[in-house]
N, C-alpha and C positions, 0 to 999 in steps of 0.2 A: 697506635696500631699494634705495635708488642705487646704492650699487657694485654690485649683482647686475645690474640693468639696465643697468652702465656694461659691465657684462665679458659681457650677453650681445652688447650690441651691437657691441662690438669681435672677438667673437668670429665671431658673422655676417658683419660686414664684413670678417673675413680670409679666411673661408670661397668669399665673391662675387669674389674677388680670382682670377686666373689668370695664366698667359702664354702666350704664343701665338707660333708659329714659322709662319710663313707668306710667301706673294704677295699683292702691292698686284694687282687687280682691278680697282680702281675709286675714283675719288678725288672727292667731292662738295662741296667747300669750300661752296658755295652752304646745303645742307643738313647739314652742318658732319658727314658721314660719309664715312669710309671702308672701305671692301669688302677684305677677305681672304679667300682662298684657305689656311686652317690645312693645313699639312703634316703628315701622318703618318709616321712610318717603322716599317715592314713589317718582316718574317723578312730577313733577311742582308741586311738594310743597304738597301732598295728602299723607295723612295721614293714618296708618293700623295700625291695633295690629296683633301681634303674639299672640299665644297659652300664657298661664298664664304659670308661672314658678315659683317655690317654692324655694324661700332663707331662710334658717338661719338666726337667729339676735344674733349679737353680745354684742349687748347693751342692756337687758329688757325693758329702759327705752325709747327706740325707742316704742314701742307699744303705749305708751301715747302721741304720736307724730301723730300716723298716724291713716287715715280711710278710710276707703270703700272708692272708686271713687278717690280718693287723688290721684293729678299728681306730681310725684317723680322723682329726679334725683338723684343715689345712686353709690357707689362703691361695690362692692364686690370680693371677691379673695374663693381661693378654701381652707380651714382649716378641716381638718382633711376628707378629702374626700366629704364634703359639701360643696356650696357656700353658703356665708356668706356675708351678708350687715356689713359693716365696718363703709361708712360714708354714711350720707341720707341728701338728701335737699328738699322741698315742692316747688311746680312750683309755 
């Protein structure tokens, strides 16, 4: 009975897992979020954004990393009923 409940839950939590190619929007150290702008790309190579979306940061130290306009490619997963930036790269 533990190992089924170990593999569902490891199962779930790869499922909450994403990444995300986007624009920095908005940077809220204070409230320890950050705002992205997910990028989509369209028929022949054309480029959109979505609506901003507000991630958690897992790391403080990420805030000294990022700014306004900044093109990003990050991970995030779902922790404690938020999503949560885990790992972040600068385009």
């Amino acid at each position: 009975m533990a190992v089924a409940t170990l593999i569902i839950t490891i199962s779930s939590q790869a499922f909450a897992d994403r990444t995300v190619r986007g624009v920095v929007v908005k940077v809220d150290g204070i409230a320890g979020i950050v705002s992205v702008r997910e990028m989509q790309t369209g028929a022949a190579g054309a480029i959109s954004y979505g609506a901003a979306e507000e991630f958690k940061v897992q790391d403080p130290l990420l805030f000294d990393a990022v700014r306004l306009g900044d093109e990003v490619i990050f991970s995030a997963s779902d922790r404690n009923g938020a999503m949560t930036i885990t790992k972040l790269s600068e385009q």
